[in-house]
MARSENU-600916 format. One record per residue (C-alpha): chain; x, y, z. Coordinates in nm, 3 decimals. Each point is the difference from the previous one (the first is absolute). Layout:
<miba 'A' <X Y Z>>
...
//
This chain:
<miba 'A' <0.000 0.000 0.000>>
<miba 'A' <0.132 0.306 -0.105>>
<miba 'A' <0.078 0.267 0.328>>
<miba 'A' <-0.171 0.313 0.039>>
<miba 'A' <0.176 0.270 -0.253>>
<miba 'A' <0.173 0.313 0.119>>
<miba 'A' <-0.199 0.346 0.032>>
<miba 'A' <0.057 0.192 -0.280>>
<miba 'A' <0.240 0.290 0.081>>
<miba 'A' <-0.145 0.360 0.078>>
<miba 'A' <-0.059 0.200 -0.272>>
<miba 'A' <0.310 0.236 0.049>>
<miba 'A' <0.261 -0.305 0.019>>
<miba 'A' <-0.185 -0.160 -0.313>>
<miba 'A' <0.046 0.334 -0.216>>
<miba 'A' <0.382 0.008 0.126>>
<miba 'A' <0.037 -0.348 -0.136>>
<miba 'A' <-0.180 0.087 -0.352>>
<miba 'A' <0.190 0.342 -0.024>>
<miba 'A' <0.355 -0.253 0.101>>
<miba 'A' <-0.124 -0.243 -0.283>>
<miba 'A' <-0.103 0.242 -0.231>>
<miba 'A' <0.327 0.221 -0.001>>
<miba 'A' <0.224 -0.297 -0.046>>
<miba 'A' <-0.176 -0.120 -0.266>>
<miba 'A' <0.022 0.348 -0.173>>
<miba 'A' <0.366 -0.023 0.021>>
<miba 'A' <0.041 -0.326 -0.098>>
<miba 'A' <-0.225 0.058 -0.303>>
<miba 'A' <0.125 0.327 -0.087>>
<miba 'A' <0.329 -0.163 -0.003>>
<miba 'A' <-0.109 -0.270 -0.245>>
<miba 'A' <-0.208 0.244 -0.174>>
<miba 'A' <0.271 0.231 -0.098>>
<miba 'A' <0.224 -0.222 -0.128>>
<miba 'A' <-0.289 -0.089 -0.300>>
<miba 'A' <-0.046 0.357 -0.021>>
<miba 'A' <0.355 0.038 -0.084>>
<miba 'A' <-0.010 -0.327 -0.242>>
<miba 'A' <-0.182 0.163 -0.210>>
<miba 'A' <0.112 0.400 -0.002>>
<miba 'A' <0.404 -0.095 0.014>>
<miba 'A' <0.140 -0.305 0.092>>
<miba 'A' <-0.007 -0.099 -0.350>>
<miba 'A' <0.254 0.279 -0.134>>
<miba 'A' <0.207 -0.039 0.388>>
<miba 'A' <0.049 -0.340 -0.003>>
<miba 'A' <-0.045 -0.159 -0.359>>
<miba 'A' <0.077 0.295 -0.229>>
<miba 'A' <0.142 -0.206 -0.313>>
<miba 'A' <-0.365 -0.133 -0.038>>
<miba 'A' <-0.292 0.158 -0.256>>
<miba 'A' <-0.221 0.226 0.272>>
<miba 'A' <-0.263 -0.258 -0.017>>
<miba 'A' <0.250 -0.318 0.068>>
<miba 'A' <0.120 0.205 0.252>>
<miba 'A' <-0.311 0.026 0.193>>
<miba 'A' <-0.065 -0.339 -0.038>>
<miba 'A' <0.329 -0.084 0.170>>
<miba 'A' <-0.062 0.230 0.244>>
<miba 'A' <-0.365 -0.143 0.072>>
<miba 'A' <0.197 -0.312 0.029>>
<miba 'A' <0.217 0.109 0.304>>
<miba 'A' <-0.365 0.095 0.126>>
<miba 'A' <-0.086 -0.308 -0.041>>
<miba 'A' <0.277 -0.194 0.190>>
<miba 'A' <-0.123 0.177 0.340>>
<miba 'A' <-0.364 -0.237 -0.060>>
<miba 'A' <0.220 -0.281 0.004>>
<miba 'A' <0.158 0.091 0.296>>
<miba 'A' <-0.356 -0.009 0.180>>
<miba 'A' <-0.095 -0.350 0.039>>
<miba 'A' <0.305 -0.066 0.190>>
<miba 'A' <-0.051 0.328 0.199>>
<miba 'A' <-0.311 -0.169 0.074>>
<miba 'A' <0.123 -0.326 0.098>>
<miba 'A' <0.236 0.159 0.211>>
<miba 'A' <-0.156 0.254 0.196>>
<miba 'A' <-0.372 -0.191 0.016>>
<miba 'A' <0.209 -0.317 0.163>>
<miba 'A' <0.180 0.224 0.304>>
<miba 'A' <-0.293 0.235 0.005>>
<miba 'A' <-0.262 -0.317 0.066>>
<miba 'A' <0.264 -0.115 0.298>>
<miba 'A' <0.203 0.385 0.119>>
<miba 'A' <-0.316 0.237 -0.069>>
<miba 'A' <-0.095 0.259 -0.243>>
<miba 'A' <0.160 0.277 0.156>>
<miba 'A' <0.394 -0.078 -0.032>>
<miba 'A' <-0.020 -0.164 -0.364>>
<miba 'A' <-0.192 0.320 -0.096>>
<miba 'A' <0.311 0.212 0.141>>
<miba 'A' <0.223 -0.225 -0.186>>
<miba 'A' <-0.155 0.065 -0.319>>
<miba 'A' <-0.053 0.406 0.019>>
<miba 'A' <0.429 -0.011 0.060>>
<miba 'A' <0.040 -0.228 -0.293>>
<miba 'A' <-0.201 0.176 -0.222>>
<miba 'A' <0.099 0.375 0.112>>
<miba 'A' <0.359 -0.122 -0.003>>
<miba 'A' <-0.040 -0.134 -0.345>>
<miba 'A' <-0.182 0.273 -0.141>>
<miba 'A' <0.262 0.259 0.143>>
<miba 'A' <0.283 -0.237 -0.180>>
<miba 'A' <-0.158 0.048 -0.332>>
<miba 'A' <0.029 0.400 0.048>>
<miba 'A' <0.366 -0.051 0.045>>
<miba 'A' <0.065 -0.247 -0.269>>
<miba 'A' <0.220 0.097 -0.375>>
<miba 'A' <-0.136 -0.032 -0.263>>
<miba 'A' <0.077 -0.155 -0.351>>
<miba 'A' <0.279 0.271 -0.089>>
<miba 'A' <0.160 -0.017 0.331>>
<miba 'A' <0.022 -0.374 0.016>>
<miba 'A' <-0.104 -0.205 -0.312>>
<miba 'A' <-0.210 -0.273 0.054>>
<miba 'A' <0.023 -0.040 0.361>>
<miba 'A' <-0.184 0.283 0.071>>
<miba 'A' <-0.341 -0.164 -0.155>>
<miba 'A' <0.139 -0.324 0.212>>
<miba 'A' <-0.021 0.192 0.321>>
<miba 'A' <-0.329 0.192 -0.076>>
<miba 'A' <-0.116 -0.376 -0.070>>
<miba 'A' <0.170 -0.143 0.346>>
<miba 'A' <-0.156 0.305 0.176>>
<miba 'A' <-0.320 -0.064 -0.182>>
<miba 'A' <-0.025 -0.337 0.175>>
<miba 'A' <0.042 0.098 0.342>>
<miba 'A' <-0.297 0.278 -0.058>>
<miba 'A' <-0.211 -0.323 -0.116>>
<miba 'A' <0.111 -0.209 0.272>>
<miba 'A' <-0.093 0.246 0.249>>
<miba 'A' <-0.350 0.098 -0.091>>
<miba 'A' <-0.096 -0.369 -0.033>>
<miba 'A' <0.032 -0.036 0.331>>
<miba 'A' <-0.151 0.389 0.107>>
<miba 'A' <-0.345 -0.073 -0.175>>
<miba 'A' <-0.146 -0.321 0.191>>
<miba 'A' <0.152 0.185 0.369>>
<miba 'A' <-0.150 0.337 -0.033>>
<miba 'A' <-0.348 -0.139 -0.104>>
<miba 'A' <0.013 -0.243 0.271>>
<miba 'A' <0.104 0.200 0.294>>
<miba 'A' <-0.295 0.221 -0.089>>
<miba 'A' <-0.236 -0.290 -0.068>>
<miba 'A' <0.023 -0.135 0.301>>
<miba 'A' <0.023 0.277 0.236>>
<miba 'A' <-0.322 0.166 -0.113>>
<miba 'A' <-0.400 -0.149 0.029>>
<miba 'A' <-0.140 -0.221 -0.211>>
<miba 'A' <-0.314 0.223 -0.064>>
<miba 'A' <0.192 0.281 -0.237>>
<miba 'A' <0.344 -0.230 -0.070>>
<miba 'A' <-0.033 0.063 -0.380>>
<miba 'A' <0.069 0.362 0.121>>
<miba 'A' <0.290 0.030 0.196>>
<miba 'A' <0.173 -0.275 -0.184>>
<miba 'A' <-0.027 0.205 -0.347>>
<miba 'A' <0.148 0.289 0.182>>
<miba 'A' <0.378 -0.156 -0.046>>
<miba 'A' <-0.127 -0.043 -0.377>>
<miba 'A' <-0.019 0.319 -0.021>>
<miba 'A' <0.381 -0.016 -0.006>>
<miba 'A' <0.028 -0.073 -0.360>>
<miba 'A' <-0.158 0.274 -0.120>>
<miba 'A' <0.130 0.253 0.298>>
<miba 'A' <0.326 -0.149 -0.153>>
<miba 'A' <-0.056 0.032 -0.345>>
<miba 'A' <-0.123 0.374 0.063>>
<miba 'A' <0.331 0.072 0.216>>
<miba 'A' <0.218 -0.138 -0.296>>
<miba 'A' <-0.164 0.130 -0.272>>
<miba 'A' <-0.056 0.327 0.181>>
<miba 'A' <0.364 0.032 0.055>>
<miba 'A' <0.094 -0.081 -0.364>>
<miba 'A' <-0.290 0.247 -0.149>>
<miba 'A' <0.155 0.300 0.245>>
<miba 'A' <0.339 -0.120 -0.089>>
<miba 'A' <-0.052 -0.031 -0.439>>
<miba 'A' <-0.215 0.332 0.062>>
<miba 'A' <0.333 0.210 0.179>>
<miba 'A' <0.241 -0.150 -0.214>>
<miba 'A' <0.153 -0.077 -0.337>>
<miba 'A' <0.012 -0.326 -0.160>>
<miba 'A' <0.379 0.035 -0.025>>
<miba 'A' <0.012 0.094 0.422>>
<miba 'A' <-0.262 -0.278 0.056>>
<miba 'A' <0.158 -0.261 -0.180>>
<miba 'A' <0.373 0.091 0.139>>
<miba 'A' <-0.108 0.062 0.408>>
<miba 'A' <-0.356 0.067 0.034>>
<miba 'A' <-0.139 -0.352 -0.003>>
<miba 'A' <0.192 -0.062 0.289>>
<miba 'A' <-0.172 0.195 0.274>>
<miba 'A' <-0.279 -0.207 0.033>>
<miba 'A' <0.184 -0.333 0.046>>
<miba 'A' <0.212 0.168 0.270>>
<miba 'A' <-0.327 0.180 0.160>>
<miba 'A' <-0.072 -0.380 0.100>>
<miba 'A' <0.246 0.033 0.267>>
<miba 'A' <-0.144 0.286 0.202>>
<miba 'A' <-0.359 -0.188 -0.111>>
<miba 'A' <0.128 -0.342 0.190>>
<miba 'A' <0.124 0.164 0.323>>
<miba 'A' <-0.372 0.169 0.047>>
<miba 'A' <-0.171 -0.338 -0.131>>
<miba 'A' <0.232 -0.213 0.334>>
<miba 'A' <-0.087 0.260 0.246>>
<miba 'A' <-0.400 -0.032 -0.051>>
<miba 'A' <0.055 -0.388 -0.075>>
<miba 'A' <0.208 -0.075 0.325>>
<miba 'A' <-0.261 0.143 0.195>>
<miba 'A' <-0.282 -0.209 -0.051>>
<miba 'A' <-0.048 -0.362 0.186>>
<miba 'A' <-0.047 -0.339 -0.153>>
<miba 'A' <-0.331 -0.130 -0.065>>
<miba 'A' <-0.228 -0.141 0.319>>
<miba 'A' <-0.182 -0.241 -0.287>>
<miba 'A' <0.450 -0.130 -0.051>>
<miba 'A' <0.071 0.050 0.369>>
<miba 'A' <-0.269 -0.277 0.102>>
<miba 'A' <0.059 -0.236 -0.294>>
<miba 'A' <0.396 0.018 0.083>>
<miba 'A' <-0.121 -0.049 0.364>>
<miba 'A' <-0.215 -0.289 -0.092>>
<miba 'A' <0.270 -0.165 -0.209>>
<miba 'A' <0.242 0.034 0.300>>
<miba 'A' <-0.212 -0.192 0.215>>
<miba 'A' <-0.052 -0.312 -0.205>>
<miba 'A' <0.332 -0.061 -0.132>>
<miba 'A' <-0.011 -0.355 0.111>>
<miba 'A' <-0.303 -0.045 -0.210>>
<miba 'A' <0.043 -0.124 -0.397>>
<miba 'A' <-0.125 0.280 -0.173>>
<miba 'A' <0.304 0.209 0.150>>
<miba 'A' <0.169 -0.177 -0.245>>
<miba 'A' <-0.191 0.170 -0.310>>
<miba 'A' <0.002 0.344 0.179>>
<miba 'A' <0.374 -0.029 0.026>>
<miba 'A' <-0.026 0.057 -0.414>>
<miba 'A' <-0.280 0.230 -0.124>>
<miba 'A' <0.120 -0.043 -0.367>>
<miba 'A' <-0.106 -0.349 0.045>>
<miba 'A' <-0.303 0.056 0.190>>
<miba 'A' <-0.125 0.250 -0.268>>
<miba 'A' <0.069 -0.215 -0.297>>
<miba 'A' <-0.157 -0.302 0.208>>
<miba 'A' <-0.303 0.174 0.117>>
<miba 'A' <-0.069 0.280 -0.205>>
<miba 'A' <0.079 -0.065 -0.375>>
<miba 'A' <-0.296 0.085 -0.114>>
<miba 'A' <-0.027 0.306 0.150>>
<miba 'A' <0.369 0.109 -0.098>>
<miba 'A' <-0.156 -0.105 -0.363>>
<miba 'A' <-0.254 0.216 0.040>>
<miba 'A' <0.205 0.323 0.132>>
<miba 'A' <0.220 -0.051 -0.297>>
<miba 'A' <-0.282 -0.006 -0.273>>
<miba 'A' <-0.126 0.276 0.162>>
<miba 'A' <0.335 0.208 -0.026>>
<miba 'A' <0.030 -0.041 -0.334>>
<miba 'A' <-0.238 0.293 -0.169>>
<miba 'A' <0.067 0.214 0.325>>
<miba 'A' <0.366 -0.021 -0.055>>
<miba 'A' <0.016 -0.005 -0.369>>
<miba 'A' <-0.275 0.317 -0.057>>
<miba 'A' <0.204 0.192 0.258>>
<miba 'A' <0.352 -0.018 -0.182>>
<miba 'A' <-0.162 0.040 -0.351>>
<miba 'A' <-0.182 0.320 0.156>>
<miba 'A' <0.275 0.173 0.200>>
<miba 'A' <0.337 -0.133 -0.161>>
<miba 'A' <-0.043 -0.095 -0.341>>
<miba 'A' <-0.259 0.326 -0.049>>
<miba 'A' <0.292 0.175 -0.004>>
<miba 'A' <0.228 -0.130 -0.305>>
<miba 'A' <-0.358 -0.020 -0.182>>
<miba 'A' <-0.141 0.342 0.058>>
<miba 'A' <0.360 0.109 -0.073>>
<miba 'A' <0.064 -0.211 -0.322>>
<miba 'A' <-0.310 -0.010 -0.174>>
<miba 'A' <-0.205 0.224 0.088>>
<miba 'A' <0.220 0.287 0.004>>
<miba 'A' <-0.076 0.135 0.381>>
<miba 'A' <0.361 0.142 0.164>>
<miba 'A' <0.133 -0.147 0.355>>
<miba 'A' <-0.116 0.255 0.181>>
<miba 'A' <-0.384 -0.039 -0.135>>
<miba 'A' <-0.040 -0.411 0.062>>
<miba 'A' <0.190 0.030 0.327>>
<miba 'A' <-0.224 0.320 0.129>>
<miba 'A' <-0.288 -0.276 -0.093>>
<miba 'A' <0.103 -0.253 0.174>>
<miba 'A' <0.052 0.247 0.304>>
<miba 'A' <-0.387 0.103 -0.023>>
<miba 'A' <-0.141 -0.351 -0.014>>
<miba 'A' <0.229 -0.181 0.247>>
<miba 'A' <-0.138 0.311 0.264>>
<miba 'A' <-0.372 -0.153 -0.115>>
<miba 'A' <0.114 -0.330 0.040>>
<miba 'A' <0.168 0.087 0.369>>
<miba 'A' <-0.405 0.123 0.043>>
<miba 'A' <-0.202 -0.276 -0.108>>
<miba 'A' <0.192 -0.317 0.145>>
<miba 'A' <-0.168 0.070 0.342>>
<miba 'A' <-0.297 0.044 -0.119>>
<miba 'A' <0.000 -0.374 -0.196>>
<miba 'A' <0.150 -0.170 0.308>>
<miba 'A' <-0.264 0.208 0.183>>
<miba 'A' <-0.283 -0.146 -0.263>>
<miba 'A' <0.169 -0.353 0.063>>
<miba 'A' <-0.080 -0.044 0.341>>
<miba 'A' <-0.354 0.093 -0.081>>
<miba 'A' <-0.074 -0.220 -0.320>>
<miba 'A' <0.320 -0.218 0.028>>
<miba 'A' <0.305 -0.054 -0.118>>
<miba 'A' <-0.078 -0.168 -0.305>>
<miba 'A' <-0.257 0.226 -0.182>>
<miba 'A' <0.214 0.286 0.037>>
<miba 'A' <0.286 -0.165 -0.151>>
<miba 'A' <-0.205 -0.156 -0.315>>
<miba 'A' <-0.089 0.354 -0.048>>
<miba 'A' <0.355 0.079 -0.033>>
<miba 'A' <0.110 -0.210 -0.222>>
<miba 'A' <-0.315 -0.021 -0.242>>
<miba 'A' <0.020 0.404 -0.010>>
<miba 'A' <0.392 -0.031 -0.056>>
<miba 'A' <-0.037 -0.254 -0.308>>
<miba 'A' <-0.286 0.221 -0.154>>
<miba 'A' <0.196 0.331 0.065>>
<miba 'A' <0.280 -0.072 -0.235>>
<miba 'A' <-0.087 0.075 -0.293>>
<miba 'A' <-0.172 0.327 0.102>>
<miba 'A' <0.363 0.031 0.188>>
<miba 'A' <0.224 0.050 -0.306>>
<miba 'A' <-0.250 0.144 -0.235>>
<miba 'A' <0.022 0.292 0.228>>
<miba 'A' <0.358 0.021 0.038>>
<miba 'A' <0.013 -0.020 -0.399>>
<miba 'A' <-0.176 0.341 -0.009>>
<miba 'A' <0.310 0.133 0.183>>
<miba 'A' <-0.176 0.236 0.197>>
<miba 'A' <0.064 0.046 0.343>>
<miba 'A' <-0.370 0.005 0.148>>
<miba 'A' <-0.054 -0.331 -0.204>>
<miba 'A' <0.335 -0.157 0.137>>
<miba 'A' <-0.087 0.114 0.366>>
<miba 'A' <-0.343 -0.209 -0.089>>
<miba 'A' <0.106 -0.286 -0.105>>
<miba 'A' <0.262 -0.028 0.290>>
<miba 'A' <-0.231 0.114 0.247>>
<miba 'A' <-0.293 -0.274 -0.076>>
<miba 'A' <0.230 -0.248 -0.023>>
<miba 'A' <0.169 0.052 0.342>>
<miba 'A' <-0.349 0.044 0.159>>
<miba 'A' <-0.055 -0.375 -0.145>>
<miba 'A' <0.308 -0.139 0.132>>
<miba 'A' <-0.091 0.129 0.307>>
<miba 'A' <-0.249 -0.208 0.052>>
<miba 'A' <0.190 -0.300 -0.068>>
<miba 'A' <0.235 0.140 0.224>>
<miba 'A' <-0.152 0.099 0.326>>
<miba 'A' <-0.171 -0.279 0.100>>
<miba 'A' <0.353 -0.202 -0.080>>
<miba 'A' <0.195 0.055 0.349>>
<miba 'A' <-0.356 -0.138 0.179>>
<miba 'A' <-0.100 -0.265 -0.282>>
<miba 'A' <0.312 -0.173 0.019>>
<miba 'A' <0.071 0.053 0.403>>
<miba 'A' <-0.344 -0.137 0.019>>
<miba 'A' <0.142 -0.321 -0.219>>
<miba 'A' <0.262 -0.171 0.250>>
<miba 'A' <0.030 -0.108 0.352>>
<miba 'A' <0.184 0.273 0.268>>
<miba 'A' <0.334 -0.219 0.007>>
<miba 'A' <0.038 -0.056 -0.356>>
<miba 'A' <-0.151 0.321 -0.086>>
<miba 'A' <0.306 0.216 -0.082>>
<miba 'A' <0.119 -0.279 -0.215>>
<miba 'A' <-0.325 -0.077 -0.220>>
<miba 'A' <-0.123 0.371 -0.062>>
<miba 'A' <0.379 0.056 -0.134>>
<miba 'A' <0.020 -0.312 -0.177>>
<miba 'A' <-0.330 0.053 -0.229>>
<miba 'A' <0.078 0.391 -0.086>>
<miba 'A' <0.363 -0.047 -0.018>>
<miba 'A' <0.022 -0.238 -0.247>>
<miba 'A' <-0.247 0.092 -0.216>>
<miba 'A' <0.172 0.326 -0.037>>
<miba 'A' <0.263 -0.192 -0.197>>
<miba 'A' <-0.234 -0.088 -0.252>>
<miba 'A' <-0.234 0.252 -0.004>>
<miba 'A' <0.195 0.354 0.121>>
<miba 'A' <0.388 -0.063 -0.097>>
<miba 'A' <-0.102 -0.073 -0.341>>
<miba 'A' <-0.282 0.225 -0.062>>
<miba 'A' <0.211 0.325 -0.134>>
<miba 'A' <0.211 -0.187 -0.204>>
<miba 'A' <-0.245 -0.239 -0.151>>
<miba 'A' <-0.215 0.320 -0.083>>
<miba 'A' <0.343 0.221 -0.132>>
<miba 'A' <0.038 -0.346 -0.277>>
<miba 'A' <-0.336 0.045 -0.096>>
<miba 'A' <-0.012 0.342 -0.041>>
<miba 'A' <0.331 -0.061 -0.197>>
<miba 'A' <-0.068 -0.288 -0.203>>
<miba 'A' <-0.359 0.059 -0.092>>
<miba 'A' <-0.007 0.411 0.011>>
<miba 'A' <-0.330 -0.006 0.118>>
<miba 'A' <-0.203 -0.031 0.381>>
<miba 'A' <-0.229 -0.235 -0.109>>
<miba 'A' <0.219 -0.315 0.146>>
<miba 'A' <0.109 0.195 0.282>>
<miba 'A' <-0.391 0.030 0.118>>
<miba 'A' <-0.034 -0.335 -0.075>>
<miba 'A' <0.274 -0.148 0.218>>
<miba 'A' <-0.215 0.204 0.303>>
<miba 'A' <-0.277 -0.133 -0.098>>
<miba 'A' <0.120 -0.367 0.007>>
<miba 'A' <0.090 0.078 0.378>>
<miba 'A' <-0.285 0.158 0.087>>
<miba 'A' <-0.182 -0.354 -0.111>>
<miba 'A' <0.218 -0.150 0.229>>
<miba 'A' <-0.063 0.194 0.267>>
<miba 'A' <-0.347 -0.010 -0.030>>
<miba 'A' <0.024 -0.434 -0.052>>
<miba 'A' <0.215 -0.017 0.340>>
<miba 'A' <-0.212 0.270 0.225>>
<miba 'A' <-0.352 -0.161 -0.155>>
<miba 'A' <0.166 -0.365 0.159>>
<miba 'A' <0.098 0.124 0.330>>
<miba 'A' <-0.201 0.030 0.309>>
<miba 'A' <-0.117 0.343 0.198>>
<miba 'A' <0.216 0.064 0.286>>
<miba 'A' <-0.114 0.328 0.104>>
<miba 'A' <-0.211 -0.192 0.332>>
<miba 'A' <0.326 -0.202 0.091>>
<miba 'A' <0.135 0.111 0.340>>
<miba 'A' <0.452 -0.025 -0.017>>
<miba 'A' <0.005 -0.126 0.340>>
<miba 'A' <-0.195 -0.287 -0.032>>
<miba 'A' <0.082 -0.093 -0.358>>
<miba 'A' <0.261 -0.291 0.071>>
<miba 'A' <0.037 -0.340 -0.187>>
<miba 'A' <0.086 -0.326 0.183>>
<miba 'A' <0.181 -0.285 -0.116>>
<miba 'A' <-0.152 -0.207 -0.275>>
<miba 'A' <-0.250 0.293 -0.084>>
<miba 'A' <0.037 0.240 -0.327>>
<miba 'A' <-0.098 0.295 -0.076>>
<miba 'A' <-0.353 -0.048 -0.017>>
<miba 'A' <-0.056 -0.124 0.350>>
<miba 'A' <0.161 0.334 0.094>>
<miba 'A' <-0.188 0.164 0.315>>
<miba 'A' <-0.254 0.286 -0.082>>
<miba 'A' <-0.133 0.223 0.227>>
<miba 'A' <-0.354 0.073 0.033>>
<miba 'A' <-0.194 0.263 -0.225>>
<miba 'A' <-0.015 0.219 0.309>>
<miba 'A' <0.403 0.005 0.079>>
<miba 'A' <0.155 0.263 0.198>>
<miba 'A' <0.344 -0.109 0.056>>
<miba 'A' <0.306 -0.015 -0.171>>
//
């Protein structure tokens, strides 16, 4: 029988854990964030300038690309000694990594300093980024998702969602103010630098909030619990979460990753590869796509607490199907505005198609917490985004750059994010609601899977 959950926290201690959540994420994603930003604007002519502009970029997307591989094993990582230390030190570990990282690049020679090991370095550097926020995702969704109630979970756990776009604005906002003051020449010599290096004063703010917040109570007493039967047999399977995930929770680490896919890949094509398309074909200038993707990533920021808001009221599954149907049936609409090359109809179509993703991806952090048992938790949630980002994210900029290169047209671009969306919608459609399942009493026993997983009752009020 399953022991009487902790009290949620008061409501003062559970905004200081969303607000420590919420700012590392930012950092963490404005760090990744940047560095496609970059990718796309001037990595290509720093790092691989003997290549045509548009093999450049793709080479440069490909570096981007190395940092999704790095993920899974981020995940693997962090989700194993976050599922037996806690949340709260792996999530310190990976805000250093990925500041550290991040400040590296800022410092790093390029191409006509070094030759080819500059691109080697970027790519080495790359990694570590990847490897880092593999692990940051499933720890700052978790430590919110189970310190707050159950009643209005979709909520606070979208608020360290928010991250992405809070760290797509930063990075973006930083390169728009820094194309608009300077000169292509100053910007390509020194100016692209500043904003990797900013990570370093953006890390030491992020540990001071993030050291000052407590592990979870829903961890504390499963940690607690685990302590107490060590004699017993299934101490053995807590000893390895990996294994306990992939033993009692395939499906649902199936499921996560089906549902990553048009989230992830309608997010990359809309922020990242928007801007060697707006730029290439239809004629917009740096500053114009990246002052759009400002404008809608501040809408985005907006709306993702409203969806997780609207999942915890209809559920975690509608609210997602919406997301992805509306993605798939946006795209075309998406680059037939951007064709017109005017900067109302770009802000538009990036706009919409943010406000779509968002509602794939605020009901995420609770949908998937609500997936997996408290001591294996850390482990699956990372497991089923993380590697899906290798074949859904990493790839997504590049596959669209060959498209857009080998066919001249958008028309298989849209269709390649349409083909995830069906996914999406095919993996959500099979899953199970979760929004009534209460985190302290969802635990699986020996010999059980995932569908014998504990629910809680449609009234729950506890974590």
């Amino acid at each position: 029988m399953a022991s009487a959950a902790p009290a949620p926290p008061p409501q003062g201690n559970l905004k200081r854990i969303v607000a420590a959540s919420l700012i590392g994420t930012t950092i963490e994603w404005y760090d990744f964030f940047l560095y496609g930003s970059a990718a796309a604007l001037v990595f290509n002519k720093l790092f691989f300038p003997d290549s045509d502009p548009l093999v450049g970029t793709l080479l440069s997307f490909l570096t981007y690309a190395v940092g999704f591989a790095a993920r899974p094993l981020g995940a693997l990582v962090f989700g194993h000694y976050g599922d037996r230390l806690g949340r709260k030190k792996l999530l310190v570990l990976s805000l250093l990594l990925m500041g550290g990282a991040t400040f590296a690049i800022g410092l790093l020679p390029t191409h006509a300093s070094i030759g080819t090991a500059a691109p080697v370095l970027l790519t080495v550097l790359r990694l570590v980024q990847g490897f880092a926020l593999g692990g940051e995702w499933g720890g700052a969704v978790l430590l919110v998702s189970e310190h707050g109630d159950a009643r209005r979970r979709g909520f606070w756990a979208s608020w360290p969602q928010t991250g992405a776009p809070a760290g797509q604005l930063l990075a973006t906002g930083v390169l728009s103010l820094l194309t608009a003051l300077l000169s292509d020449a100053a910007f390509g010599s020194w100016g692209w630098r500043i904003p990797f290096l900013l990570s370093g004063v953006l890390v030491v703010v992020g540990l001071w909030i993030r050291l000052s917040v407590d592990e979870s109570p829903v961890f504390k007493e499963a940690l607690a619990q685990a302590d107490a039967r060590k004699a017993d047999v299934a101490a053995e399977a807590e000893k390895l979460p990996l294994v306990s995930v992939l033993r009692h929770h395939w499906r649902d680490v199936l499921v996560a990753m089906g549902a990553r896919m048009a989230e992830n890949i309608s997010y990359y094509v809309i922020t990242a590869f928007i801007l060697v398309y707006a730029t290439t074909s239809a004629g917009v200038s740096k500053q114009t796509a990246l002052n759009s993707v400002l404008i809608a990533s501040a809408v985005h920021f907006a709306v993702i607490p409203a969806w997780g808001a609207l999942s915890d009221r209809i559920g975690r599954r509608p609210v997602y199907l919406i997301g992805a149907v509306g993605v798939g049936l946006w795209m075309f609409p998406f680059f037939s505005l951007i064709d017109t090359g005017g900067f109302g109809n770009l802000i538009l179509a990036v706009t919409v198609g943010l406000v779509l993703h968002g509602a794939m991806y605020a009901p995420q952090a609770a949908f998937f917490s609500e997936m997996f048992a408290t001591r294996m938790r850390y482990s699956g949630a990372s497991i089923g985004a993380q590697f899906a980002s290798v074949a859904a994210g990493a790839p997504a900029p590049l596959i669209a750059t060959a498209l857009l290169s080998d066919y001249g047209s958008s028309t298989p671009i849209a269709l390649y994010v349409i083909g995830a969306a069906v996914l999406t919608v095919i993996a959500v459609a099979a899953a199970k609601e979760t929004r009534n399942r209460d985190l302290a009493d969802v635990a699986v026993l020996p010999g059980q899977g995932a569908d014998r997983t504990a629910t809680a009752p449609e009234d729950a009020r506890t974590v």
